[in-house]
Gaussian input, Z-matrix of N, CA and C with variables (Angstrom, degrees):
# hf/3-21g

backbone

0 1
 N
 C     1     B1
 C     2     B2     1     A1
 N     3     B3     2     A2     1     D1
 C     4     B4     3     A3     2     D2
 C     5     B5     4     A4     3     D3
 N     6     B6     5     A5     4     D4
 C     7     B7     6     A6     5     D5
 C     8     B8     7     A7     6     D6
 N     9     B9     8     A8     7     D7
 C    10    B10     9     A9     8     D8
 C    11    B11    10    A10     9     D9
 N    12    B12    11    A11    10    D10
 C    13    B13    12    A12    11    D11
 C    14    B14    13    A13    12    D12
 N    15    B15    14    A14    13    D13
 C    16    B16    15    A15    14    D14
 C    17    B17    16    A16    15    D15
 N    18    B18    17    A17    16    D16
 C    19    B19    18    A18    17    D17
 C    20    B20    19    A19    18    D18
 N    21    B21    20    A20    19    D19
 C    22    B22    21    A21    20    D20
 C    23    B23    22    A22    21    D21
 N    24    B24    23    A23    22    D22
 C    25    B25    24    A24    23    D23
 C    26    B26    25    A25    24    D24
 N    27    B27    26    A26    25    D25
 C    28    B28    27    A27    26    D26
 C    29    B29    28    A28    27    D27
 N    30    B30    29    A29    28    D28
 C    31    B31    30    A30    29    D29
 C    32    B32    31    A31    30    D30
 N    33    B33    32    A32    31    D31
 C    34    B34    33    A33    32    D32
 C    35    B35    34    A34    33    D33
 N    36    B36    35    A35    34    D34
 C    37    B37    36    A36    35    D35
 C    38    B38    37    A37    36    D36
 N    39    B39    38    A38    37    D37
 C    40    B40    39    A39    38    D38
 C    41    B41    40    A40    39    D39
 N    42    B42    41    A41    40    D40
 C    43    B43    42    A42    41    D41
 C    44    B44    43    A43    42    D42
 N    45    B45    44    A44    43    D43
 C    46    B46    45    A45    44    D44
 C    47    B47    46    A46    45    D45
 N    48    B48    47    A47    46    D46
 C    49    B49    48    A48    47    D47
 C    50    B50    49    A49    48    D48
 N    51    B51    50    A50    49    D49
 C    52    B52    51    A51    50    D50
 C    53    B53    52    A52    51    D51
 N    54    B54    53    A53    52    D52
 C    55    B55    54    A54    53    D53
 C    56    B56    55    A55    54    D54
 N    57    B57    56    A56    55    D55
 C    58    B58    57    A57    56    D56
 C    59    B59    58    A58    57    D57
 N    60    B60    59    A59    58    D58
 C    61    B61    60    A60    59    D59
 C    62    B62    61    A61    60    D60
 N    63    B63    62    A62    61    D61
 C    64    B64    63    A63    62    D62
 C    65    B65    64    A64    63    D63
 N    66    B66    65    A65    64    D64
 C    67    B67    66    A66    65    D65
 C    68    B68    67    A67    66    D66
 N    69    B69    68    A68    67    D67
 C    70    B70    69    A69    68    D68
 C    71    B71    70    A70    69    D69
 N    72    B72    71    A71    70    D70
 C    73    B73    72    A72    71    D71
 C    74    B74    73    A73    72    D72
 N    75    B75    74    A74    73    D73
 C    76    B76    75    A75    74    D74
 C    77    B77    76    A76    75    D75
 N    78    B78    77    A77    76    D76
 C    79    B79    78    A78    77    D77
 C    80    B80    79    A79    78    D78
 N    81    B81    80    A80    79    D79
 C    82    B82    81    A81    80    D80
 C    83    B83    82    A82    81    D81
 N    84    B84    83    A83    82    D82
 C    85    B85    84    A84    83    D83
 C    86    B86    85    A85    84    D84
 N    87    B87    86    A86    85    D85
 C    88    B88    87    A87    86    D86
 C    89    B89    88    A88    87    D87
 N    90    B90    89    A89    88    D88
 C    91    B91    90    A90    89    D89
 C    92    B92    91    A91    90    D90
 N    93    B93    92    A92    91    D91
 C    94    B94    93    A93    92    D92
 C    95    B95    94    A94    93    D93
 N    96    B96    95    A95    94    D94
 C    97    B97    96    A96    95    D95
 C    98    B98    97    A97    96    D96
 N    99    B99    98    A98    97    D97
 C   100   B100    99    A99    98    D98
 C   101   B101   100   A100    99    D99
 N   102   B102   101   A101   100   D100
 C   103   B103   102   A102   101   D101
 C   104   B104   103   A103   102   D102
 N   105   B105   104   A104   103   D103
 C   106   B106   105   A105   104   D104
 C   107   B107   106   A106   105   D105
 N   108   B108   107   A107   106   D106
 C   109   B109   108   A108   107   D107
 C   110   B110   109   A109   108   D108
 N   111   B111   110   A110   109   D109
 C   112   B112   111   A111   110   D110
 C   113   B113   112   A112   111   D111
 N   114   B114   113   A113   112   D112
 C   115   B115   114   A114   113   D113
 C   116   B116   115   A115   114   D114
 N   117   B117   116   A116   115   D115
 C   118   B118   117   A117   116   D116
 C   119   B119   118   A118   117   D117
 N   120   B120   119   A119   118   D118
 C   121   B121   120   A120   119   D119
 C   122   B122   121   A121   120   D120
 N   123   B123   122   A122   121   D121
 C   124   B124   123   A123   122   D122
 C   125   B125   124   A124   123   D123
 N   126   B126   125   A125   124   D124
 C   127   B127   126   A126   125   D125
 C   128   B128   127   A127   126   D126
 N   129   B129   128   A128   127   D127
 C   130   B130   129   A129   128   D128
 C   131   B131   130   A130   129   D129
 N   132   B132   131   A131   130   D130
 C   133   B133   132   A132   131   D131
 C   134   B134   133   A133   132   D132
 N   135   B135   134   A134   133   D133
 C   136   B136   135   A135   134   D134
 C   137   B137   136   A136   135   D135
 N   138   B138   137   A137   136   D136
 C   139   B139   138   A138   137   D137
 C   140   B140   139   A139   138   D138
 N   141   B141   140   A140   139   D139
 C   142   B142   141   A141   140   D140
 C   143   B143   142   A142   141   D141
 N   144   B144   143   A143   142   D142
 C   145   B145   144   A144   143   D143
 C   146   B146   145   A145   144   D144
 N   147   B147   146   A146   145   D145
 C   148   B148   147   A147   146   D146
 C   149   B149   148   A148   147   D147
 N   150   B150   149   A149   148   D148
 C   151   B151   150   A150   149   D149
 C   152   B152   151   A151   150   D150
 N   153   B153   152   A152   151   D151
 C   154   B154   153   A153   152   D152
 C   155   B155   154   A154   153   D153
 N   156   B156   155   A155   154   D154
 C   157   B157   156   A156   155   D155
 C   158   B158   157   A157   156   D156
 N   159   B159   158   A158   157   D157
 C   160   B160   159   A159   158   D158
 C   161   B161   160   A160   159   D159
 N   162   B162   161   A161   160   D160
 C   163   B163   162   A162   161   D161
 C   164   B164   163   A163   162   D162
 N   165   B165   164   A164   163   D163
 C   166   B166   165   A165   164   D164
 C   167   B167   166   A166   165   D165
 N   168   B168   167   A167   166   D166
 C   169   B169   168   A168   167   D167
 C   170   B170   169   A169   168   D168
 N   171   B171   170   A170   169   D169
 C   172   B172   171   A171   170   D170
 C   173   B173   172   A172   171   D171
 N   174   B174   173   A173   172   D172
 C   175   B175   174   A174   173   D173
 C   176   B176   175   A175   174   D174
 N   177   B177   176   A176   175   D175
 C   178   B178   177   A177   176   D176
 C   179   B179   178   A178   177   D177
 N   180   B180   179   A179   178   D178
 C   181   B181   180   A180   179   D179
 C   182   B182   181   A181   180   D180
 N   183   B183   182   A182   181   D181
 C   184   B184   183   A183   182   D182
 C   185   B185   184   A184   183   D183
 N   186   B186   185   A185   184   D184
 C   187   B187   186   A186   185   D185
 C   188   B188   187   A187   186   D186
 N   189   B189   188   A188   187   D187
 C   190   B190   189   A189   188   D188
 C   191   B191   190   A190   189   D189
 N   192   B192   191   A191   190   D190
 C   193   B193   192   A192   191   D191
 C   194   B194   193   A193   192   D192
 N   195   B195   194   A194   193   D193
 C   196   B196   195   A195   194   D194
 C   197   B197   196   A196   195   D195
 N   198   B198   197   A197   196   D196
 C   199   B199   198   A198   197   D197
 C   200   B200   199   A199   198   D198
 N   201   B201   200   A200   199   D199
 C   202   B202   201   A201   200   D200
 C   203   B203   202   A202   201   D201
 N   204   B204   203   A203   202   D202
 C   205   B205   204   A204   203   D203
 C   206   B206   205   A205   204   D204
 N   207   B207   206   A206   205   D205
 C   208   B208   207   A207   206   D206
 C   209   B209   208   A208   207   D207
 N   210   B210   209   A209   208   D208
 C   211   B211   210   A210   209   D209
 C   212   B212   211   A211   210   D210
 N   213   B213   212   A212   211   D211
 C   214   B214   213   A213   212   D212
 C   215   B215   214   A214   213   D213
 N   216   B216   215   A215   214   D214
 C   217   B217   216   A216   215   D215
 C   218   B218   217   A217   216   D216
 N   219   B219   218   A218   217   D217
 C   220   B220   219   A219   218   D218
 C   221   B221   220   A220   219   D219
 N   222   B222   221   A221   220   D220
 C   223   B223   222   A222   221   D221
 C   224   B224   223   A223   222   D222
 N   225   B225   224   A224   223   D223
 C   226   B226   225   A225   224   D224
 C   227   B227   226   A226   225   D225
 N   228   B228   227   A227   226   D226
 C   229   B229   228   A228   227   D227
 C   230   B230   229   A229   228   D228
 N   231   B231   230   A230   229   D229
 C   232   B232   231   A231   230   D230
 C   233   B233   232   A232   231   D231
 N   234   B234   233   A233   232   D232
 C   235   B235   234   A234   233   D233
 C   236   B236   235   A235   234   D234
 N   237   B237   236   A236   235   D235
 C   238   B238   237   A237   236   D236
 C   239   B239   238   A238   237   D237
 N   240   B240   239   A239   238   D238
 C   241   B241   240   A240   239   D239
 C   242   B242   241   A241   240   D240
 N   243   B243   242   A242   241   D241
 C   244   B244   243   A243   242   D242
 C   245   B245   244   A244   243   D243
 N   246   B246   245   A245   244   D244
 C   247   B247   246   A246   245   D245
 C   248   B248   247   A247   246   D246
 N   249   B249   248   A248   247   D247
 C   250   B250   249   A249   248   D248
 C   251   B251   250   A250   249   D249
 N   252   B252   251   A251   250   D250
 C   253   B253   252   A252   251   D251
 C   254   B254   253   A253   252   D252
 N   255   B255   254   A254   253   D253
 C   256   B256   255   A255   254   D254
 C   257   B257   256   A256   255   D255
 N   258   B258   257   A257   256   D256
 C   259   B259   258   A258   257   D257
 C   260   B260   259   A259   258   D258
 N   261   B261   260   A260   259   D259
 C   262   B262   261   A261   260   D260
 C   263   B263   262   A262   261   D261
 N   264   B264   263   A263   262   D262
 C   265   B265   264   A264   263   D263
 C   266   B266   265   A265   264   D264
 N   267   B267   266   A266   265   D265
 C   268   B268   267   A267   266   D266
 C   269   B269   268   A268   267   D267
 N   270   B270   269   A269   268   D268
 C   271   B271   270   A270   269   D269
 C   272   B272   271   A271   270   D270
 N   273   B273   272   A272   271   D271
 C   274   B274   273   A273   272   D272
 C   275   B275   274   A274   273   D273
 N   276   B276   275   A275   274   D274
 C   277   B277   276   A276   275   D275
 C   278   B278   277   A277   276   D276
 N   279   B279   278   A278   277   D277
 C   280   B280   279   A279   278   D278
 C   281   B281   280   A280   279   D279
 N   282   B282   281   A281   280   D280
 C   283   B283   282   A282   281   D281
 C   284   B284   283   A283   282   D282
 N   285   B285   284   A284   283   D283
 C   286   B286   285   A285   284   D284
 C   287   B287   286   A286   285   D285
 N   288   B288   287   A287   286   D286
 C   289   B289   288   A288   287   D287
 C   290   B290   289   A289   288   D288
 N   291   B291   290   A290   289   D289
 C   292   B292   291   A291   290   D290
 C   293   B293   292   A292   291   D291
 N   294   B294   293   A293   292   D292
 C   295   B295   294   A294   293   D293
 C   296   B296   295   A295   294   D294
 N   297   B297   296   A296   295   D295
 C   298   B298   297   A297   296   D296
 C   299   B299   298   A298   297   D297
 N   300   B300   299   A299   298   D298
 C   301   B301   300   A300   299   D299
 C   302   B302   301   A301   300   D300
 N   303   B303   302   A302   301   D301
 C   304   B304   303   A303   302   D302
 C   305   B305   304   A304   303   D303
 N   306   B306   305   A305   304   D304
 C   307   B307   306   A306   305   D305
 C   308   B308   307   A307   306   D306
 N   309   B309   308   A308   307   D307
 C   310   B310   309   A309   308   D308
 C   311   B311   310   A310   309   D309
 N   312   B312   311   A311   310   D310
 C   313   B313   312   A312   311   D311
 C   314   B314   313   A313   312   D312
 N   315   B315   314   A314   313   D313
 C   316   B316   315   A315   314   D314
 C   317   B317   316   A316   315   D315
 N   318   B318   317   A317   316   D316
 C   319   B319   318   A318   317   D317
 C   320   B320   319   A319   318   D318
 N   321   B321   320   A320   319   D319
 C   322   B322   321   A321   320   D320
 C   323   B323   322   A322   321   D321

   B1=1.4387
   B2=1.5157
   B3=1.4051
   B4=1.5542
   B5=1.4510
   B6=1.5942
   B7=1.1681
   B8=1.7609
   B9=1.7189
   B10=1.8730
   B11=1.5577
   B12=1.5841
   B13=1.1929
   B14=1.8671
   B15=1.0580
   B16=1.5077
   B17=1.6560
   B18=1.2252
   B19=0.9898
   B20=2.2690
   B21=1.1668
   B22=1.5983
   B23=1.4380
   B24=1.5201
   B25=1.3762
   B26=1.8868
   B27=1.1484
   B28=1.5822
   B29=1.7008
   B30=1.1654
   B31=1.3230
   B32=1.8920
   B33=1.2798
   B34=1.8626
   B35=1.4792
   B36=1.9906
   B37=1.2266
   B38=1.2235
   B39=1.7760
   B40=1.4428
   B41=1.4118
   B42=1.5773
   B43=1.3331
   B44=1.4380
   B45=1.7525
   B46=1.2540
   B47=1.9948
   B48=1.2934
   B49=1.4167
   B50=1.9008
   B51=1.2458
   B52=1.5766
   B53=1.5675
   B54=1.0141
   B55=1.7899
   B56=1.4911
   B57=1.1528
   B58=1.2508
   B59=2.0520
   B60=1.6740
   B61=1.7135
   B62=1.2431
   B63=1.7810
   B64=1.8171
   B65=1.6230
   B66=1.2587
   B67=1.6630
   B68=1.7173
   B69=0.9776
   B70=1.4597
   B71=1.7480
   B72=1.5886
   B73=1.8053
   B74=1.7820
   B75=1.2053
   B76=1.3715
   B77=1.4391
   B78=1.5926
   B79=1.1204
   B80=1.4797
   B81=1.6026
   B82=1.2703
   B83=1.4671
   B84=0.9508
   B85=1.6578
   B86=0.9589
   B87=1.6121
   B88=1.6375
   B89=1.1132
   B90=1.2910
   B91=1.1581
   B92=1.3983
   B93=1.9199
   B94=1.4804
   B95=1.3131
   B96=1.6348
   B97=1.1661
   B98=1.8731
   B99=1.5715
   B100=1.4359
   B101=1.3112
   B102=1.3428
   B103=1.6647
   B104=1.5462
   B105=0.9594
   B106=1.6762
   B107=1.8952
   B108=1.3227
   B109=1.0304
   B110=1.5728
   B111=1.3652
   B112=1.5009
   B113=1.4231
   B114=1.1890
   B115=1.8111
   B116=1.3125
   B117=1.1407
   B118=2.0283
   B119=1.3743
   B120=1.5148
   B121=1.6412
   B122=1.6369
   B123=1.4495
   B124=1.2901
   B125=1.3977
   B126=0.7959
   B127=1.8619
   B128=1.7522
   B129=0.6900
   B130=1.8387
   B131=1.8136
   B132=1.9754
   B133=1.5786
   B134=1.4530
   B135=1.2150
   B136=1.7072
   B137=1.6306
   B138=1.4828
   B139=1.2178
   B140=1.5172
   B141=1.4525
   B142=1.7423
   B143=1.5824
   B144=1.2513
   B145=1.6792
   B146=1.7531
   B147=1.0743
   B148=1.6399
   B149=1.4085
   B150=2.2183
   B151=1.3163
   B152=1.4145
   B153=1.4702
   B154=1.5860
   B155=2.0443
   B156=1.0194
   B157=1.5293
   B158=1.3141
   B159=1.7139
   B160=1.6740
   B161=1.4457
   B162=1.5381
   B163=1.4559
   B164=2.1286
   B165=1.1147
   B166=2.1819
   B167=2.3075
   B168=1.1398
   B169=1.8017
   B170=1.2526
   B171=1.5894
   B172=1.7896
   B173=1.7531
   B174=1.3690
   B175=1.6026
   B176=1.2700
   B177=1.2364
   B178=1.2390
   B179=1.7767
   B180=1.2808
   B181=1.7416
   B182=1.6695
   B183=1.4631
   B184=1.2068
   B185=1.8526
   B186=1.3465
   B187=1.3578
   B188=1.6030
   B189=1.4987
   B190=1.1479
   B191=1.5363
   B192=1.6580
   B193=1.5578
   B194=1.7046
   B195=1.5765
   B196=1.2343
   B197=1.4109
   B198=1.5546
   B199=1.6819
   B200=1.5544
   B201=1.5138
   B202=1.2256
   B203=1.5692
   B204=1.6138
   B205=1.1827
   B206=1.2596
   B207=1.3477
   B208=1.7496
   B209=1.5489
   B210=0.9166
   B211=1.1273
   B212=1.5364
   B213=1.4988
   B214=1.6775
   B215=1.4722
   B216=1.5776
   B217=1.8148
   B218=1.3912
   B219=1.4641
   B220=1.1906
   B221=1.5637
   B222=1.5011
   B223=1.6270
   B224=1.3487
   B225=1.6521
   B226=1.3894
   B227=1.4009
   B228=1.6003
   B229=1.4218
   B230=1.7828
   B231=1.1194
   B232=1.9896
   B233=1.5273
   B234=1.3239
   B235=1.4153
   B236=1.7913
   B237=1.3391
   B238=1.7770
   B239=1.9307
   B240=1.7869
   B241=1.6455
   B242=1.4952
   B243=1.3873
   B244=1.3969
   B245=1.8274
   B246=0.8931
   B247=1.2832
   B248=1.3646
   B249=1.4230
   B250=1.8248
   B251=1.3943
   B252=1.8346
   B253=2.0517
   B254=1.5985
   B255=1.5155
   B256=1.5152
   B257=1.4696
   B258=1.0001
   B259=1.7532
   B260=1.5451
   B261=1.6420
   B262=1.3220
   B263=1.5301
   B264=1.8075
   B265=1.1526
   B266=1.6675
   B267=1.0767
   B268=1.7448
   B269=1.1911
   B270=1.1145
   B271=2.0059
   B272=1.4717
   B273=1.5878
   B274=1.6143
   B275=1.6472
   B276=1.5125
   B277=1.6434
   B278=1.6471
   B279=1.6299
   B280=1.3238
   B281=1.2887
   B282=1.5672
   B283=1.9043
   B284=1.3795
   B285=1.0961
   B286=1.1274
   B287=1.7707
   B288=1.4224
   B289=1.5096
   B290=1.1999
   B291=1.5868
   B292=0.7870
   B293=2.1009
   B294=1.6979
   B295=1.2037
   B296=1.1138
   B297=1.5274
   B298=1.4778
   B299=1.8832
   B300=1.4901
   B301=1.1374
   B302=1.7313
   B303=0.9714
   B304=1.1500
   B305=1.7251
   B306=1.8620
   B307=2.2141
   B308=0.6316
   B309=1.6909
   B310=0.9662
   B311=2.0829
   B312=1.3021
   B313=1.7286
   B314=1.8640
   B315=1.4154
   B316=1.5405
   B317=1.2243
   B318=1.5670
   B319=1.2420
   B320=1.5664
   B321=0.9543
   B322=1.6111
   B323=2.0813
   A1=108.94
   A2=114.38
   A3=108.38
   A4=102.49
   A5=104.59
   A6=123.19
   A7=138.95
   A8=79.64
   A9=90.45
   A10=99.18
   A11=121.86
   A12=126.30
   A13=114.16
   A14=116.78
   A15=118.70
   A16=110.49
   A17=159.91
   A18=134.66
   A19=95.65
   A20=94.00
   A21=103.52
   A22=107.12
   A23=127.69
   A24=135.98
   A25=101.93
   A26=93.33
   A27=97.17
   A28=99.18
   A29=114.96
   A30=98.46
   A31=101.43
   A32=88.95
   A33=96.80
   A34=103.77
   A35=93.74
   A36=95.03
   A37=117.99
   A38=117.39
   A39=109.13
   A40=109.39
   A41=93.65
   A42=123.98
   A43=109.79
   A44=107.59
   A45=142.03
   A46=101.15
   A47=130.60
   A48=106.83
   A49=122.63
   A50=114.67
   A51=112.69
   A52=100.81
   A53=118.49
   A54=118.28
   A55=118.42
   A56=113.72
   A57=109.63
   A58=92.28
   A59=99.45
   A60=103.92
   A61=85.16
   A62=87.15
   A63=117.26
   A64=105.50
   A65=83.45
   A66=96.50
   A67=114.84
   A68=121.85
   A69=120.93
   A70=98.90
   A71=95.95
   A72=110.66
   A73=84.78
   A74=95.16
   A75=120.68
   A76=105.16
   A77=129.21
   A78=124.58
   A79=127.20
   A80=132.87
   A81=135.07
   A82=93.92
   A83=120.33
   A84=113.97
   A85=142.94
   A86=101.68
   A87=136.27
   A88=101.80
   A89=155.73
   A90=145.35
   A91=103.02
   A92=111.92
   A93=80.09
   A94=96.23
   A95=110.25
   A96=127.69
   A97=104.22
   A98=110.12
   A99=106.04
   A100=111.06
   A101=94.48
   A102=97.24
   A103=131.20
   A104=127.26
   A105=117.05
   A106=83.31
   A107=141.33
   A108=126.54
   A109=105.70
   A110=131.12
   A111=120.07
   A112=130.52
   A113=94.24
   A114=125.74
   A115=128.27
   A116=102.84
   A117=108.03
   A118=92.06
   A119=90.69
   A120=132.77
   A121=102.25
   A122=115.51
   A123=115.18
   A124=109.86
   A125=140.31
   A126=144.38
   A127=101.05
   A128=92.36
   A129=93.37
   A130=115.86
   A131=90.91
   A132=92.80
   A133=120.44
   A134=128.27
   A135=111.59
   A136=114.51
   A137=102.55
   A138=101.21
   A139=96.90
   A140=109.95
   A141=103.91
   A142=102.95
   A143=132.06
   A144=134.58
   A145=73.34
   A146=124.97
   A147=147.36
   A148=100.03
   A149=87.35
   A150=124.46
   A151=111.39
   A152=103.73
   A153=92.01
   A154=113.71
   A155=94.51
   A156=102.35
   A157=91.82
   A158=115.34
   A159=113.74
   A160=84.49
   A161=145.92
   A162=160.10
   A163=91.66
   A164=91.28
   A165=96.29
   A166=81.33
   A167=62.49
   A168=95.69
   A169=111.47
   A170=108.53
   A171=123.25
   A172=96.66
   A173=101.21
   A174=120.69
   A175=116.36
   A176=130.34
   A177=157.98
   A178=111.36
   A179=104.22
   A180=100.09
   A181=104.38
   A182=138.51
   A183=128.85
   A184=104.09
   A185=105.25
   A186=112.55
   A187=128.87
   A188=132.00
   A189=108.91
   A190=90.34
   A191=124.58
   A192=119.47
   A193=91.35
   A194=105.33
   A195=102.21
   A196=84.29
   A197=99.01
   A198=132.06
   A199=129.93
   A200=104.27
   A201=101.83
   A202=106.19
   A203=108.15
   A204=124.45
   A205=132.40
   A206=111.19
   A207=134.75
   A208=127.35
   A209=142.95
   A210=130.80
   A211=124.07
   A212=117.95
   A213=131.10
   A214=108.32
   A215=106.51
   A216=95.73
   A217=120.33
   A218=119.18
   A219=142.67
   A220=109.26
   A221=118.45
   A222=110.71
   A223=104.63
   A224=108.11
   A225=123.71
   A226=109.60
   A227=117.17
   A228=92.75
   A229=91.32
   A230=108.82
   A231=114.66
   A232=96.60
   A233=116.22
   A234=120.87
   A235=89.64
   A236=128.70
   A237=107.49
   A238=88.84
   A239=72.12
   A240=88.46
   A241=103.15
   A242=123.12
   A243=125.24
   A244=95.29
   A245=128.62
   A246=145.38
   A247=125.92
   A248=108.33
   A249=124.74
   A250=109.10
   A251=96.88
   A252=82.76
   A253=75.77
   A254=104.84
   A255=130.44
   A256=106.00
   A257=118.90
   A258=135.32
   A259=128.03
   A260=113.99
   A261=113.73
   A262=87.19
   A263=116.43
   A264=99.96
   A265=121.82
   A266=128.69
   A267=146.69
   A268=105.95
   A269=134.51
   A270=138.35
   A271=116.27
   A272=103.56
   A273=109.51
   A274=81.31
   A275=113.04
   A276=109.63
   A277=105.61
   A278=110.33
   A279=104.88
   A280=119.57
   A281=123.08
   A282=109.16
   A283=90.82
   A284=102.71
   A285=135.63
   A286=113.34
   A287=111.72
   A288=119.84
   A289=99.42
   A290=151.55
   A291=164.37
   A292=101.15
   A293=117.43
   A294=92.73
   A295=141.20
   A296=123.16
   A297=133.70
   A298=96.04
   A299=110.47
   A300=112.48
   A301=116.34
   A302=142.35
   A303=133.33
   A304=81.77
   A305=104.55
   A306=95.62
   A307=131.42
   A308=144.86
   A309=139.21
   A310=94.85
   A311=97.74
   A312=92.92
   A313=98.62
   A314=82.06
   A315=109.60
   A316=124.37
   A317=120.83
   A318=127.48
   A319=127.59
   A320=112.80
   A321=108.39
   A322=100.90
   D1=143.91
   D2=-174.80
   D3=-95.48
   D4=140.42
   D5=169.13
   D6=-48.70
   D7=-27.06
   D8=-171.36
   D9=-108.10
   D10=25.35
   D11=169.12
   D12=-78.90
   D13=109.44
   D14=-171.27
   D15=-35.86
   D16=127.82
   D17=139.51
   D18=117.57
   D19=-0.44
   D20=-166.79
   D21=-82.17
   D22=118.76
   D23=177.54
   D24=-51.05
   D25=149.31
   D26=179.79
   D27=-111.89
   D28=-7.53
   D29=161.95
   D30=-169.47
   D31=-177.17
   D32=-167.60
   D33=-85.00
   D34=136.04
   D35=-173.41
   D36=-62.70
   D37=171.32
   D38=168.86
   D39=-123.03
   D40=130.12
   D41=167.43
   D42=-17.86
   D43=140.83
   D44=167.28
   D45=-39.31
   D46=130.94
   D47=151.63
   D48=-60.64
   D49=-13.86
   D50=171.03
   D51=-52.15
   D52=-38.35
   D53=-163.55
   D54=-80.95
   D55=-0.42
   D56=-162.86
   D57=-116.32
   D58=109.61
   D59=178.72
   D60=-93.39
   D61=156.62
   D62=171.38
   D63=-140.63
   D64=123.07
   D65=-171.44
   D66=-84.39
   D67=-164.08
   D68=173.77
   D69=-167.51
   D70=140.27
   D71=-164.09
   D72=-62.48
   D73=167.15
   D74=-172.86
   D75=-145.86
   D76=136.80
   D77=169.74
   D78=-44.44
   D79=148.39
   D80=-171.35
   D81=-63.81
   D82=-59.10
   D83=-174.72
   D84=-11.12
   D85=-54.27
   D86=157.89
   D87=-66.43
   D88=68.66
   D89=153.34
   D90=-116.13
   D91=146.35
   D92=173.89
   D93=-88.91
   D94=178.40
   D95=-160.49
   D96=-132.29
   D97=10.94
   D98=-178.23
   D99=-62.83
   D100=157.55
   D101=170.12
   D102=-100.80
   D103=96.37
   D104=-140.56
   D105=-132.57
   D106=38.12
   D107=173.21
   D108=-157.26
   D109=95.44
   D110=179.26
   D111=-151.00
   D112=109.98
   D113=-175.99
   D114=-67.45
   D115=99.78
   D116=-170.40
   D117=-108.01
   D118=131.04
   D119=-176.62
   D120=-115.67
   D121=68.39
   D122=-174.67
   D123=-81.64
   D124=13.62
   D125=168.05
   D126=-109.46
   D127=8.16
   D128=177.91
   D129=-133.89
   D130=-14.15
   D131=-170.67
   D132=76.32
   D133=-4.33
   D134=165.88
   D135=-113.68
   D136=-178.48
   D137=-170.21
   D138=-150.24
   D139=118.39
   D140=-169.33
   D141=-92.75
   D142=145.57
   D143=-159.33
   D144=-130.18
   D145=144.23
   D146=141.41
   D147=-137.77
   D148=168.36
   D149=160.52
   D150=-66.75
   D151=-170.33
   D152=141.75
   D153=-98.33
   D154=-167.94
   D155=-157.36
   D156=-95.80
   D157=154.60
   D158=-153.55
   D159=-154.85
   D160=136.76
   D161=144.84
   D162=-42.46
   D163=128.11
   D164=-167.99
   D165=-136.25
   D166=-179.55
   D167=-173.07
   D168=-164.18
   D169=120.36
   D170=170.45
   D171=-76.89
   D172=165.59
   D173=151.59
   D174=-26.54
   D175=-60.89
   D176=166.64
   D177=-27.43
   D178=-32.48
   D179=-158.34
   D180=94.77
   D181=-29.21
   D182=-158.67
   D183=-66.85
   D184=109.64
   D185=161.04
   D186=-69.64
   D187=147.08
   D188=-158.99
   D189=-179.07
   D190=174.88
   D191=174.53
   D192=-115.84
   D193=154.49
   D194=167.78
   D195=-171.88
   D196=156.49
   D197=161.47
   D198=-129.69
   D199=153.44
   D200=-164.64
   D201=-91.85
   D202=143.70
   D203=-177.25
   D204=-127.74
   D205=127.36
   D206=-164.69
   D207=-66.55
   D208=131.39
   D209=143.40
   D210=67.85
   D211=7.02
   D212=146.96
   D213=-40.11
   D214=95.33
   D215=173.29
   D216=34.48
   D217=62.97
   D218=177.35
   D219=44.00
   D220=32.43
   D221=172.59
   D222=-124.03
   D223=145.28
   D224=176.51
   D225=-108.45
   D226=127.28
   D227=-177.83
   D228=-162.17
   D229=175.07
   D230=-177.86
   D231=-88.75
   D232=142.44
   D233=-154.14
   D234=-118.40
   D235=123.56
   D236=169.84
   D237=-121.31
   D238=141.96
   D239=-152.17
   D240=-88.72
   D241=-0.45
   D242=-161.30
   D243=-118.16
   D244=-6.15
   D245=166.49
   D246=-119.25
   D247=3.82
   D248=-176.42
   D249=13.26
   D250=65.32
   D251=169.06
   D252=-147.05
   D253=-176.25
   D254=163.08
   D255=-65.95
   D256=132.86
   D257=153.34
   D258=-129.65
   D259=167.72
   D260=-148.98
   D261=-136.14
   D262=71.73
   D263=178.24
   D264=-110.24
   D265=151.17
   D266=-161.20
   D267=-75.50
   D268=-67.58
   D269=179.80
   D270=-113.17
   D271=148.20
   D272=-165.53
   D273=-110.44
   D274=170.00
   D275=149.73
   D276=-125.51
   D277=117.73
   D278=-174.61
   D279=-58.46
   D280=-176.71
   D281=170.29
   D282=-88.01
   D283=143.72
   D284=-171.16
   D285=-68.07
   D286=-8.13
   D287=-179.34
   D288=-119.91
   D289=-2.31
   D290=-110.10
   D291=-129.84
   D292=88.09
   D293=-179.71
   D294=-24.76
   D295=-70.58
   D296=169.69
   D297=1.54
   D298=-73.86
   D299=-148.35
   D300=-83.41
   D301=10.57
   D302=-96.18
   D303=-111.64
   D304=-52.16
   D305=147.83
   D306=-17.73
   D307=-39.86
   D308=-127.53
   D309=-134.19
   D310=-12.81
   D311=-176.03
   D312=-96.99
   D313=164.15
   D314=169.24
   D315=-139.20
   D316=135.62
   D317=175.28
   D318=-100.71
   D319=129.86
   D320=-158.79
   D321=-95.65

């Protein structure tokens, strides 16, 4: 947008506080666990089955994304994709627009 336009915002408004959701961790348990994502690597023989991908938390506090994964040589396990190993993490945070959750949000 040009600057020397009469009447021209100099920058983007900011949002209503109604708009802004805040979620709260939720046990791993509750996660869903569908499988709605799966990648066959038929020249290699595997076939990767995931969730979709969910914001998780270890013991630790370590925040991170991960999904759960199917059927790797008969193991099920939470996949963190930025560290490409298995992890054992305790709370998911749902999306925050996301029916399922919708109890569970707050608007500030």
């Amino acid at each position: 947008m040009r600057a020397d336009i009469k009447g021209a915002a100099s920058a983007a408004p900011t949002p209503s506080p109604e708009t802004h959701v805040v979620c709260r961790w939720l046990p791993i348990a509750q996660a869903d666990r569908t499988i709605n994502h799966v990648t066959d690597f038929t020249e290699i023989g595997l076939t990767l089955k995931n969730s979709d991908t969910f914001w998780v938390r270890d013991e630790d506090g370590r925040t991170y994304q991960a999904a759960w994964s199917e059927g790797n040589k008969g193991r099920d396990y939470w996949w963190d994709w930025e560290a490409e190993s298995p992890v054992d993490p305790v709370e998911f945070m749902p999306h925050p627009l996301d029916p399922r959750w919708v109890a569970t949000t707050e608007t500030n």
